[in-house]
C-alpha positions as CSV (number, residue, x, y, z in Angstrom):
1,X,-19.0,-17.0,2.1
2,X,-19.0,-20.1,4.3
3,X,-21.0,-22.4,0.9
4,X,-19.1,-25.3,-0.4
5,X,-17.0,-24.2,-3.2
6,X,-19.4,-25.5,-5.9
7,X,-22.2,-23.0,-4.4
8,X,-19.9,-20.3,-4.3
9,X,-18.8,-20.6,-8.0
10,X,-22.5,-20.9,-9.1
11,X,-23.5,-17.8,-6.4
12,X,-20.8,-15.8,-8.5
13,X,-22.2,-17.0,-11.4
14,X,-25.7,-15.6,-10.4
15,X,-24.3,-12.2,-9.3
16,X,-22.2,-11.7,-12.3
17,X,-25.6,-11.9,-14.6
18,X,-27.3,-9.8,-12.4
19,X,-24.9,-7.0,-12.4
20,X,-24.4,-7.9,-16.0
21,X,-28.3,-6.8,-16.3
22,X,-27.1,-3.8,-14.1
23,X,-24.1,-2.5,-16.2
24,X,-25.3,-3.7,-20.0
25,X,-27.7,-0.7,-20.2
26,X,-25.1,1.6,-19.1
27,X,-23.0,0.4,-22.6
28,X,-26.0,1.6,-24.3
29,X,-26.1,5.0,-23.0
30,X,-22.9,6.2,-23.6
31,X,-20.5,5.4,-20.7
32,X,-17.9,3.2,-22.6
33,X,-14.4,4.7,-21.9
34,X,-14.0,4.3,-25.5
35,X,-16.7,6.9,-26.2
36,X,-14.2,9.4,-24.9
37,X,-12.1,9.2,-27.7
38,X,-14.0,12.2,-29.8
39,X,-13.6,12.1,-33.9
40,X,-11.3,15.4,-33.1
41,X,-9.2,14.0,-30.9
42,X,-8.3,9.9,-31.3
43,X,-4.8,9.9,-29.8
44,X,-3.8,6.6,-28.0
45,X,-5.6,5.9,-24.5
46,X,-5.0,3.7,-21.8
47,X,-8.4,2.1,-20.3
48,X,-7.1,1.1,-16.1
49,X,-9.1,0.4,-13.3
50,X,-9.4,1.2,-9.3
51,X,-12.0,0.2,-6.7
52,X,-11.3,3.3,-4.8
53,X,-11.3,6.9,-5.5
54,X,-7.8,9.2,-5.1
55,X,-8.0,10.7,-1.3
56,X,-6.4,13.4,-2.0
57,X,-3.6,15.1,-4.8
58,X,-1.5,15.8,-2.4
59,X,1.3,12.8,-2.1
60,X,2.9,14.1,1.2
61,X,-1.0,13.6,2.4
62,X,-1.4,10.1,0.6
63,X,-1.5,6.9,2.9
64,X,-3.4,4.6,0.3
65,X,-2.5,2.4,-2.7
66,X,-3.5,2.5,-5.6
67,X,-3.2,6.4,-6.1
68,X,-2.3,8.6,-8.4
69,X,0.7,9.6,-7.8
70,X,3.0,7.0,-9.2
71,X,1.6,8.3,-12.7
72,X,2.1,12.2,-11.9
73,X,5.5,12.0,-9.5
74,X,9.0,11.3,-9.8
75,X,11.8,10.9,-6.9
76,X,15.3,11.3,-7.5
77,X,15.9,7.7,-8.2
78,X,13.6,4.9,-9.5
79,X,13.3,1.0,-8.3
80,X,13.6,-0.9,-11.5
81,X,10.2,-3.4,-11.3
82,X,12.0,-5.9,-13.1
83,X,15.2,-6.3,-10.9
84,X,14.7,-4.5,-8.2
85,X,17.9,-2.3,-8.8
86,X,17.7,1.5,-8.2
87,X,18.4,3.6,-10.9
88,X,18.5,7.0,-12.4
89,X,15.3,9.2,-12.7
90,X,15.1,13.0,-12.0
91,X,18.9,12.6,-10.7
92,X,21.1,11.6,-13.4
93,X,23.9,10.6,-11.2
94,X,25.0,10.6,-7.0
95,X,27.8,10.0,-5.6
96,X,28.9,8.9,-2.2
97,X,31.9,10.3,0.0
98,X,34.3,8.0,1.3
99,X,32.8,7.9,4.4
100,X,29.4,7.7,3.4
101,X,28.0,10.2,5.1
102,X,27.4,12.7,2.4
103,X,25.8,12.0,-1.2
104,X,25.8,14.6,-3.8
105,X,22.8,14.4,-6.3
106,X,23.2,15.5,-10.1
107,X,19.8,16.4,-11.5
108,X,19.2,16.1,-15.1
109,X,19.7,18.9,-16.9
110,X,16.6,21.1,-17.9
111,X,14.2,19.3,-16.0
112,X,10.5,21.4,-16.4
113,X,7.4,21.0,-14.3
114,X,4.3,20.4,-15.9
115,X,3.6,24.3,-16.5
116,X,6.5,24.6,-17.8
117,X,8.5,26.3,-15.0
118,X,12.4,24.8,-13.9
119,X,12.5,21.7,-11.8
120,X,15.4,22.7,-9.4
121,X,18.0,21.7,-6.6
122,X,15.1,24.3,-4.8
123,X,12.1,21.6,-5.6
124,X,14.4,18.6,-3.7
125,X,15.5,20.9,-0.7
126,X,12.1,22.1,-0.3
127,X,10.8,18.7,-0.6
128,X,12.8,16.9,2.0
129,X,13.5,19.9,4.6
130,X,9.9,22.0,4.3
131,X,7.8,19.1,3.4
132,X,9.0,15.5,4.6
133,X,11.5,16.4,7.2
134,X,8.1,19.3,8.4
135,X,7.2,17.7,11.9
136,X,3.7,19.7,11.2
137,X,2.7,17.7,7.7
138,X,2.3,13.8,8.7
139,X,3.6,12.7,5.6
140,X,4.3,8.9,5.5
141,X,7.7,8.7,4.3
142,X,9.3,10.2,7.5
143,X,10.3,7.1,8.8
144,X,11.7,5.7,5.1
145,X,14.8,8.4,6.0
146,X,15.2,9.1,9.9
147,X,18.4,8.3,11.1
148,X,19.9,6.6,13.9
149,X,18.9,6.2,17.4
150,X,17.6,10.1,17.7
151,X,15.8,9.8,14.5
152,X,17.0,12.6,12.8
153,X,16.8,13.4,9.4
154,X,19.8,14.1,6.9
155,X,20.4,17.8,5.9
156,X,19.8,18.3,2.4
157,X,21.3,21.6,1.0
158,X,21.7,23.1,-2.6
159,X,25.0,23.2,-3.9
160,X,23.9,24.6,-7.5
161,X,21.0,24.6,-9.2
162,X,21.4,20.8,-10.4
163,X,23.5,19.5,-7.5
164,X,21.9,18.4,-4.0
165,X,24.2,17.5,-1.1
166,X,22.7,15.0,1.6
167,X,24.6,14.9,4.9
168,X,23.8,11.9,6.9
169,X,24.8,11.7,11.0
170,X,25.7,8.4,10.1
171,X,25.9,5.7,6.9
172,X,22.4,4.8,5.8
173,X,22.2,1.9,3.3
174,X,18.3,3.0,2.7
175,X,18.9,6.2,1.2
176,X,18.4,5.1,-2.5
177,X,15.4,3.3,-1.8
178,X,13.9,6.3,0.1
179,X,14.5,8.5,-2.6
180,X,13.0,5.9,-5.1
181,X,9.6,6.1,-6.8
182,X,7.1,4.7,-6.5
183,X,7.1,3.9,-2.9
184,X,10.0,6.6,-2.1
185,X,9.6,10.1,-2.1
186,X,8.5,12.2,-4.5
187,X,9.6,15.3,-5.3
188,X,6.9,18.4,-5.1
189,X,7.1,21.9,-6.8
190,X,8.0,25.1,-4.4
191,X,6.3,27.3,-6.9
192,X,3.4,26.2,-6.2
193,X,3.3,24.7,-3.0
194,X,5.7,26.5,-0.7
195,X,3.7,28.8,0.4
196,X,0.9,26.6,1.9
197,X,3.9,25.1,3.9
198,X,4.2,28.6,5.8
199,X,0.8,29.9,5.6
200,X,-0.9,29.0,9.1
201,X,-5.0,27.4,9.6
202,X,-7.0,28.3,12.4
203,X,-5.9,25.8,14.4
204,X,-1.7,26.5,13.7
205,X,-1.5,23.4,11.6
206,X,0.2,24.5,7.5
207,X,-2.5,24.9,5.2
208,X,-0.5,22.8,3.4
209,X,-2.6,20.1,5.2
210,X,-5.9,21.0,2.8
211,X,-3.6,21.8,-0.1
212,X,-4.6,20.3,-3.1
213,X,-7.5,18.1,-2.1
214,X,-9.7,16.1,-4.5
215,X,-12.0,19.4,-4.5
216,X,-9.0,21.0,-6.5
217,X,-9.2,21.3,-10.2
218,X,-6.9,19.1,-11.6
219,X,-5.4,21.2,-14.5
220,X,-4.0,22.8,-10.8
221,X,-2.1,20.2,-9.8
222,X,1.6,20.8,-10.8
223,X,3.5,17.6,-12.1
224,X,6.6,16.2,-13.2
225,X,6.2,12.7,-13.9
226,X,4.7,10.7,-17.1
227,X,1.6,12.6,-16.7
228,X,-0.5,15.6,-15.6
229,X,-4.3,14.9,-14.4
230,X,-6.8,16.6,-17.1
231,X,-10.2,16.2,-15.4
232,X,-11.9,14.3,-12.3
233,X,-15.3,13.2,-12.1
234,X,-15.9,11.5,-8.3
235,X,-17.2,7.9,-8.1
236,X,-16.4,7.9,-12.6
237,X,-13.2,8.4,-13.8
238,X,-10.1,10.3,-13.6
239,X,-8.2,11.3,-16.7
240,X,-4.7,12.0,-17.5
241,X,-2.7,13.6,-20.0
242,X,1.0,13.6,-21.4
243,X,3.0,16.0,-19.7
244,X,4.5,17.8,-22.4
245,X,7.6,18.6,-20.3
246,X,8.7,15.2,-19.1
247,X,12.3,14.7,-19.6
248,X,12.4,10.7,-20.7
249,X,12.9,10.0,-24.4
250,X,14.1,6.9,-26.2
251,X,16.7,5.6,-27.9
252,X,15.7,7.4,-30.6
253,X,15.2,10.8,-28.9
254,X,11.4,10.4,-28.9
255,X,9.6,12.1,-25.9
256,X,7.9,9.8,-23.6
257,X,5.4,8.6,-22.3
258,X,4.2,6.9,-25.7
259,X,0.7,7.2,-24.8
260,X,-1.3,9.9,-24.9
261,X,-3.9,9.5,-22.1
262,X,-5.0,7.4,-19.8
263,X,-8.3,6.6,-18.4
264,X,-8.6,5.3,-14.8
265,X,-12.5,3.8,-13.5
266,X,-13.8,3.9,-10.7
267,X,-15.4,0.4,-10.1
268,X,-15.5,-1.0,-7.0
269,X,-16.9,-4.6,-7.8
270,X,-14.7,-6.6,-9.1
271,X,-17.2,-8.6,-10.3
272,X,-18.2,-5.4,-12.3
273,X,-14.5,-4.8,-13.3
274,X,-14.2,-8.2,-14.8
275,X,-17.4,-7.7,-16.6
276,X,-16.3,-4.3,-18.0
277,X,-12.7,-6.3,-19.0
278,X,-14.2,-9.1,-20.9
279,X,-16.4,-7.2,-22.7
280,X,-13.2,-4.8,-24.1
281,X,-14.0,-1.5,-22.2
282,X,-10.8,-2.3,-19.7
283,X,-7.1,-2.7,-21.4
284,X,-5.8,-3.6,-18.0
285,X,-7.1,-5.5,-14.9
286,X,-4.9,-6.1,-11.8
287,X,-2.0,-3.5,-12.0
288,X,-3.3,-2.6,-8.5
289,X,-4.0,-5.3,-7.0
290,X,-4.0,-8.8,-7.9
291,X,-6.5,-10.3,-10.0
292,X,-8.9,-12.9,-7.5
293,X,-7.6,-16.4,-8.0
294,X,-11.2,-17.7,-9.8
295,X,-10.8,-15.0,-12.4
296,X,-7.2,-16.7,-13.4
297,X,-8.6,-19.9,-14.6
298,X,-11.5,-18.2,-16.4
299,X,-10.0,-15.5,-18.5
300,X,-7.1,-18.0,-18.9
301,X,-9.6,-20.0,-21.5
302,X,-10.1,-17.0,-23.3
303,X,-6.4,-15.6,-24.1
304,X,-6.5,-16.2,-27.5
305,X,-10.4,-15.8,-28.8
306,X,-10.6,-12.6,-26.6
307,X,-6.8,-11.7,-27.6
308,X,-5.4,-10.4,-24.3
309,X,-3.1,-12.3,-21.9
310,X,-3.2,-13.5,-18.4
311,X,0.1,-12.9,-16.5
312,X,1.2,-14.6,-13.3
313,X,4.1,-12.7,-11.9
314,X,4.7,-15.2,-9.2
315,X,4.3,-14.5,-5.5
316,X,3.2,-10.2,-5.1
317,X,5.7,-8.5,-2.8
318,X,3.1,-7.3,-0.4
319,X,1.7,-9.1,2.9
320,X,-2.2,-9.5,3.9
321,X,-2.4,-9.6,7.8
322,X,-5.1,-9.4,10.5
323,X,-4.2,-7.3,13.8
324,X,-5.7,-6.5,16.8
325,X,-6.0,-2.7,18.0
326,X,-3.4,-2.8,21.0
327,X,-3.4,0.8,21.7
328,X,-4.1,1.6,25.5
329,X,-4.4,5.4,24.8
330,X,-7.1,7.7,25.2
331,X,-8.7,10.4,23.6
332,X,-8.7,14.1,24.8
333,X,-11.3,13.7,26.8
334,X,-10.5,11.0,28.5
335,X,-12.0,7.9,27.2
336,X,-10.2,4.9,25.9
337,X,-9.9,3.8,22.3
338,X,-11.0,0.4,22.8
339,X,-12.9,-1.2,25.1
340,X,-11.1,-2.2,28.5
341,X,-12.0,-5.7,28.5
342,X,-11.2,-6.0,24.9
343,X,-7.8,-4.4,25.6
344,X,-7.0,-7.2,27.9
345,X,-7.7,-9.5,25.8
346,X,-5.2,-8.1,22.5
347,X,-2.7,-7.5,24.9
348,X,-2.5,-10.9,26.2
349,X,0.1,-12.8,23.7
350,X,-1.6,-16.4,24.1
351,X,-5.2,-14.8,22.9
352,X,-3.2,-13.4,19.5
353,X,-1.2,-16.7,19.3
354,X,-4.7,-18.7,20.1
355,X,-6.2,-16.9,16.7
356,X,-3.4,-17.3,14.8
357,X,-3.6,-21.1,15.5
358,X,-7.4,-21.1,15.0
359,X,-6.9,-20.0,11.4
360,X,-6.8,-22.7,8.8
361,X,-3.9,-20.4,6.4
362,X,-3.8,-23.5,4.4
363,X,-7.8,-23.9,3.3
364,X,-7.7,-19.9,2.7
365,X,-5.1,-21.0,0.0
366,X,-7.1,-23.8,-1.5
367,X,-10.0,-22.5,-1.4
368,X,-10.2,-18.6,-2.0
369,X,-6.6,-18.8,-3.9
370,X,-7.5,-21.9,-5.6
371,X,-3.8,-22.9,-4.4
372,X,-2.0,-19.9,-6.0
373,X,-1.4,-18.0,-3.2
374,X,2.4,-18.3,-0.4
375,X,1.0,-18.8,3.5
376,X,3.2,-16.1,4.6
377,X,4.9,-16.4,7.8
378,X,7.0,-13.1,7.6
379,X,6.2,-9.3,7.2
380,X,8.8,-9.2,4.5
381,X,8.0,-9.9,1.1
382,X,9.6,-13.2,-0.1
383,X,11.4,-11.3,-3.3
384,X,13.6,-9.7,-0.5
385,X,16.9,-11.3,-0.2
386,X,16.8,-10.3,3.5
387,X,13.3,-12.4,3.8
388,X,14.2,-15.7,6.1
389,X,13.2,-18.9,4.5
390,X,13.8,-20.5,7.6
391,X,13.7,-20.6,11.4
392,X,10.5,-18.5,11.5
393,X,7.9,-19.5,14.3
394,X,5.1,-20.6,12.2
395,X,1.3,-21.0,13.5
396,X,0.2,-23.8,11.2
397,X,-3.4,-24.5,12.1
398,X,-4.3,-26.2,15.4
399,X,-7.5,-25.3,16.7
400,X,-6.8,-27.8,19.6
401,X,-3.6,-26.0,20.9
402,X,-5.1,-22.6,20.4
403,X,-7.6,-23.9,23.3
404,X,-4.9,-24.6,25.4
405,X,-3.5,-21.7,25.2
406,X,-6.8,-19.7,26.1
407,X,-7.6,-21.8,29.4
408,X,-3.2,-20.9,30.1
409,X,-3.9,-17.7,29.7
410,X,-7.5,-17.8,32.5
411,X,-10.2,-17.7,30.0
412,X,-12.9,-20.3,29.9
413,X,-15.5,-22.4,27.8
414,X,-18.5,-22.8,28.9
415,X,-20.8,-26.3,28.5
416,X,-21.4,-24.7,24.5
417,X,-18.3,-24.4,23.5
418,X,-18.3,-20.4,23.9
419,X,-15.2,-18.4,25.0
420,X,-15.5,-16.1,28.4
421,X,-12.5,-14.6,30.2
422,X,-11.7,-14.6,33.7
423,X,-14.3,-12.3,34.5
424,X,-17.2,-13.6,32.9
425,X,-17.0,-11.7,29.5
426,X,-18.6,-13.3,26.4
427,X,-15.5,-13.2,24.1
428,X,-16.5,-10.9,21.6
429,X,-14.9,-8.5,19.3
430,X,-15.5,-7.0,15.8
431,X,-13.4,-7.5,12.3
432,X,-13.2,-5.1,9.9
433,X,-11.4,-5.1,6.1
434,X,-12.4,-3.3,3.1
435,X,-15.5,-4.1,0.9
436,X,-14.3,-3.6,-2.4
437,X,-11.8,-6.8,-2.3
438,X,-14.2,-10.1,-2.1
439,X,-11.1,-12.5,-2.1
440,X,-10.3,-10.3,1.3
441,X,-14.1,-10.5,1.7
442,X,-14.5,-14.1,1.9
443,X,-11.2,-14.7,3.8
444,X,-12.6,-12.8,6.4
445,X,-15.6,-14.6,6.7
446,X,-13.8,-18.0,7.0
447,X,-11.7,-16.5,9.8
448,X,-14.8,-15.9,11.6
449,X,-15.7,-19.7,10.7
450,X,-12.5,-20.7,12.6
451,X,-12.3,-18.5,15.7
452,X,-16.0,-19.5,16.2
453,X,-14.7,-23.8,16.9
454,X,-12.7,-22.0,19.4
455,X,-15.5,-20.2,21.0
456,X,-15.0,-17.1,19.8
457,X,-17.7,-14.7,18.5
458,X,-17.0,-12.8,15.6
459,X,-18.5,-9.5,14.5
460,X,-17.3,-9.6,11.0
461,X,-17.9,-5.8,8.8
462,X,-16.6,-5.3,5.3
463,X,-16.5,-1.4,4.9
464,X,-15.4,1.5,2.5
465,X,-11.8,0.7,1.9
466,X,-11.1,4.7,2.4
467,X,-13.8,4.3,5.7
468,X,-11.3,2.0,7.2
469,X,-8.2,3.5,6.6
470,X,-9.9,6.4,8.7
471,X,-10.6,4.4,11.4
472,X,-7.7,2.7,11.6
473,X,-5.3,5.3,10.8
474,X,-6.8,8.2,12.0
475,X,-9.9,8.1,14.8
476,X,-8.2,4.7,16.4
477,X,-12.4,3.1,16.7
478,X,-11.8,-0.5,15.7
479,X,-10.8,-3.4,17.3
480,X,-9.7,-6.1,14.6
481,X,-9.0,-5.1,10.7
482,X,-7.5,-7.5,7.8
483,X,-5.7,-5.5,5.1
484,X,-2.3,-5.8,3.0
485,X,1.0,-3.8,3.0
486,X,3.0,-3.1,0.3
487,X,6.2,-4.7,0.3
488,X,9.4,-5.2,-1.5
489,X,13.1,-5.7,-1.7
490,X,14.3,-2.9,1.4
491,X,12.8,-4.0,4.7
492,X,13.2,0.0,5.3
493,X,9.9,0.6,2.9
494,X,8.3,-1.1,5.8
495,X,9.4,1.4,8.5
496,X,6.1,3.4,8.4
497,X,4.3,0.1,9.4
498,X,6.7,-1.7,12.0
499,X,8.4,1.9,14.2
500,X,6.6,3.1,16.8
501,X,6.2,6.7,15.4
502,X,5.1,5.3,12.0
503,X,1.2,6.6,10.4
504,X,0.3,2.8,9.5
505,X,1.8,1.6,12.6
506,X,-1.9,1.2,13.6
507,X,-2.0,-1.7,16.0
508,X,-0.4,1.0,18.6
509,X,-1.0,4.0,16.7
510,X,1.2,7.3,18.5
511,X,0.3,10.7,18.2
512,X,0.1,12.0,14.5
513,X,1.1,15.3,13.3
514,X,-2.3,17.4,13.0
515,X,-4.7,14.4,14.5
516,X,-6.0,15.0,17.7
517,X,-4.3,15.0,20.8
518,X,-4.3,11.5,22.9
519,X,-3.2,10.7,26.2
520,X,-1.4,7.6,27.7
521,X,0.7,6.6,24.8
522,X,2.8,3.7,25.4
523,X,5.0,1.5,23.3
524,X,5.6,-1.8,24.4
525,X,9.2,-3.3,25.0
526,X,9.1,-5.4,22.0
527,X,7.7,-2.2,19.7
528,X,11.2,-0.4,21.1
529,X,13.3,-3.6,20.1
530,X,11.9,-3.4,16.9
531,X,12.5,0.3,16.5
532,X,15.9,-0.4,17.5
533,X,16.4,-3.2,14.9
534,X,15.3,-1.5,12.5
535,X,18.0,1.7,13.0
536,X,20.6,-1.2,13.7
537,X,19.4,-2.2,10.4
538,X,19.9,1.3,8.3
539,X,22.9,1.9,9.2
540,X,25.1,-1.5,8.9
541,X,25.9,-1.8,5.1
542,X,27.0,-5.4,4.6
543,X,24.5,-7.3,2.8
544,X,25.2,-10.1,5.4
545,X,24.9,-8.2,8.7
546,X,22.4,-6.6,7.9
547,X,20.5,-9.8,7.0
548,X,20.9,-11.2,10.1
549,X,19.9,-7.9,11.4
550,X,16.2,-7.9,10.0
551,X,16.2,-11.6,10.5
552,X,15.9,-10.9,14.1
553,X,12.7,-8.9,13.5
554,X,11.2,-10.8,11.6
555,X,11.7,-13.6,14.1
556,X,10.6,-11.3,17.2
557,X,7.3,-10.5,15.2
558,X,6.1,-13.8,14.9
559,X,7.3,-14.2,18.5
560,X,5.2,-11.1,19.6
561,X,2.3,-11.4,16.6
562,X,1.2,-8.0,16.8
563,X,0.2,-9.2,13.2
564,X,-1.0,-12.5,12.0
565,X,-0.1,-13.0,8.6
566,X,-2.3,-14.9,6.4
567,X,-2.0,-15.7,2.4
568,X,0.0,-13.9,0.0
569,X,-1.5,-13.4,-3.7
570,X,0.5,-14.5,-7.2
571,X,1.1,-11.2,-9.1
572,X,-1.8,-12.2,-11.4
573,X,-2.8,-9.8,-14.3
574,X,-4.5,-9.1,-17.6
575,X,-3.5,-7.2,-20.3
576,X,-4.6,-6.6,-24.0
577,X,-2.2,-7.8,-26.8
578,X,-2.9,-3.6,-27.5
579,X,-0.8,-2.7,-24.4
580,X,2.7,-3.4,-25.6
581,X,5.9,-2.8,-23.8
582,X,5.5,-4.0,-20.7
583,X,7.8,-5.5,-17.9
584,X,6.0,-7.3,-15.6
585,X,6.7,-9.5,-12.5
586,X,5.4,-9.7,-9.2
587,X,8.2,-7.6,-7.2
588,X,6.8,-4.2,-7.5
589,X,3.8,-2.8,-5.6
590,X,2.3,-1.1,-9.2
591,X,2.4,-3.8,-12.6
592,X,2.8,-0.8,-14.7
593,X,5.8,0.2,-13.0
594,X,7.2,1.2,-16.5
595,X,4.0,3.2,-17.8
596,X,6.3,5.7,-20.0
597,X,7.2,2.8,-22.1
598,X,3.9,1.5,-22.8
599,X,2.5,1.7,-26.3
600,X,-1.2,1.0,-27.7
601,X,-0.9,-1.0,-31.3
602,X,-4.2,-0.3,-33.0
């Protein structure tokens, strides 16, 4: 990744033939999506595309994106991609008190499950109080709906069958948003779930836990959104169905979703993904993620012969960073996560501000983004109306004062340029982000370009997307990663990242619900001020205040630099004149936000 940009377009040239010579025999032998589409059964199909497979069907167990569940799962409201307003879905109305401290929800009426069975005020209850609120399941949307300063959660009782009362210990101007698909919660059926909620494992943890893993057959899995998962095949495909029981219909009191299934690859090259696109076997390519900058200019040309469109959404609402592991925990048996003399190191606020000057943000953009992508300088997407435009500390490259502030802070270059601390340490540590994106790929590898003219050695290891959420997430073993957040419009989606009790607060990861005990947990000052912006935030709702409120957050993280945030993508995606219907821009996490509405013109 470090070639001259001429060498790297003709290097993807040479790869794209050879896995072109890779992939053309498998056209031959059957493996087209289109093949599925039997004489007995041509209904219209929808042809996506991941580079990961599902973790899991459980959604109060998902921590990844893409996954299925935005297909599958509806909350009680919906974020409108298009606006960014929240609206309607299973709950046909709410209301708020005076006060604002109790909202009653009004489902709609009739509401089924995917079997068939009635989607009640039960359902929501047993969603939020014995799955969300469960301090056993280490779902990640506790921290979309805790509460003030004792983090508690509403109470969410039935009133009736269709009516659901939330009673907040305070005002919380969040509450819509954290009951909002797709990034809020979803809601899961009792009937078939409850009882792994109660039902103890060997080790005391709810076999809800191992409920309803990818090992589960998918005609299983109980649903009430736009679809219902028909069959899985690991590392292949995953195919959906129309739930005949979703409650959406037009204007014309058709039942949605228009389509009748959808087809979602498993191809984890994106070299391999564009092939498969250009060549017709893909009707959409960057719902999920972006499309890489070099495949805009490219399919761009081809709009019209190949009759599909390219689609640049602006700026996406989600942030790329690279963090340092600043935990100083330990495991049960003693020893510590990360290296002592690494720790030092992370923990010292001139090495993290040192990087983030060493890190030409600007030639990322040019080069890997071929000048489509935002430097980003705030963890807030720059949709948001609360984003500041303005007053942010910003570490615009200078390799010369990130020096200086490594000799401030005692470390020391020897007569080769190479980086020791205090103590004689080679300054060394290793970077991880996933395989499967080679924009993210080759940004890492420029990053270990920069930090090496400041004398620092780089370890650099692309891995298994779901490998590193593991690591980082989970066992803690990993001292530098690069990977995005989603983002949007409420800084509260980003709770589960910036609080200290958060599952992707991994730079200082706390205990987890059903991980393995660690000792020596501790949050540092700046971690607490944050946590205590962020409640400060939830519960002031003026527009204004609270602007000002997450305004000092975003200031204090650029102050502190727990993360160092790098380029932001354009929205950039592909679609077949086929797909019609569709709203796109680059505000919501997921570009087929409005997937009911879709239809396929023959």
């Amino acid at each position: 990744m470090s070639r001259s940009e001429i060498k790297f377009r003709q290097g993807l040239a040479l790869l794209s033939l050879a896995v072109m010579a890779l992939v053309f025999p498998l056209f031959l032998t059957g493996c087209n999506p289109r093949d599925y589409k039997t004489q007995a059964a041509q209904v219209p199909q929808l042809v996506l595309v991941s580079p990961t497979d599902p973790k899991t069907f459980n959604y109060a167990n998902n921590q990844t994106f893409p996954s299925v569940f935005p297909f599958i799962y509806e909350g009680l409201t919906k974020e409108n991609g298009a606006t960014g307003e929240y609206e309607p879905a299973l709950a046909e109305s709410w209301k708020f008190s005076p006060d604002n401290k109790r909202v009653v929800f009004t489902l709609r009426p009739d509401l089924k499950w995917s079997d068939g069975k009635p989607l009640t005020a039960d359902d929501v209850v047993f969603t939020y109080e014995d799955v969300v609120f469960n301090p056993q399941i280490p779902t990640d949307q506790k921290e979309s709906i805790q509460i003030g300063t004792k983090k508690v959660f509403p109470k969410v009782r039935k009133i009736s069958d269709r009516q659901i009362e939330f009673i907040l210990p305070e005002p919380f101007a969040p509450l819509l948003a954290a009951t909002a698909a797709p990034d809020g919660i979803m809601i899961l059926p009792k009937h078939a779930l409850g009882d792994a909620v109660t039902k103890k494992l060997p080790d005391g943890n709810p076999a809800f836990i191992s409920t309803w893993g990818t090992d589960t057959d998918p005609k299983k899995i109980i649903t009430n959104g736009a679809y219902m998962i028909d069959s899985y095949s690991a590392g292949q495909r995953l195919i959906l169905k129309r739930n005949p029981y979703y409650w959406r219909k037009d204007q014309a009191g058709t039942q949605l979703p228009y389509i009748d299934r959808i087809v979602w690859q498993f191809i984890e090259n994106q070299d391999t993904q564009l092939l498969r696109f250009r060549s017709g076997d893909l009707d959409v390519m960057g719902d999920t993620r972006p499309l890489r900058p070099e495949y805009f200019s490219l399919l761009k040309r081809e709009e019209d012969r190949a009759n599909f469109q390219v689609l640049n959404g602006g700026p996406w609402s989600g942030v790329l960073y690279l963090t340092f592991n600043l935990t100083k925990a330990k495991d049960a048996n003693g020893k510590p996560f990360v290296d002592p003399i690494k720790s030092r190191w992370f923990n010292t606020l001139e090495f993290r501000q040192a990087v983030a000057y060493a890190i030409d943000r600007n030639r990322i953009n040019i080069n890997l983004y071929r000048g489509l992508g935002v430097v980003q300088n705030s963890p807030i997407s720059v949709q948001s109306p609360f984003a500041l435009k303005e007053g942010l500390r910003a570490y615009n490259y200078n390799p010369d004062k990130a020096r200086e502030l490594l000799k401030k802070a005692g470390f020391k270059y020897n007569d080769r340029g190479q980086l020791f601390d205090s103590e004689g340490n080679r300054v060394k540590f290793t970077l991880l982000t996933n395989s499967n994106n080679l924009t993210r790929v080759a940004i890492g590898a420029q990053v270990r370009q920069d930090l090496a003219r400041i004398g620092i050695e780089v370890d650099y290891n692309p891995i298994n997307f779901n490998v590193l959420i593991d690591k980082t997430n989970g066992s803690r073993d990993w001292d530098a990663h690069m990977i995005g957040f989603t983002g949007g419009i409420e800084p509260q989606g980003l709770a589960n990242l910036w609080m200290t009790s958060g599952g992707s607060h991994s730079f200082n990861l706390a205990q987890q619900p059903g991980q393995p005990k660690i000792q020596g947990y501790v949050a540092n000052d700046w971690e607490k001020e944050i946590d205590r912006l962020f409640i400060e935030g939830a519960r002031e709702l003026d527009r204004e205040k609270r602007k000002a409120i997450y305004g000092e957050f975003q200031k204090l993280v650029q102050e502190q630099l727990p993360v160092i945030h790098l380029v932001n993508d354009s929205a950039i995606m592909a679609v077949r004149n086929r797909v019609q219907g569709l709203k796109y821009s680059g505000l919501p996490s997921w570009g087929l936000w409005n997937i009911q509405e879709l239809r396929i013109k023959e």
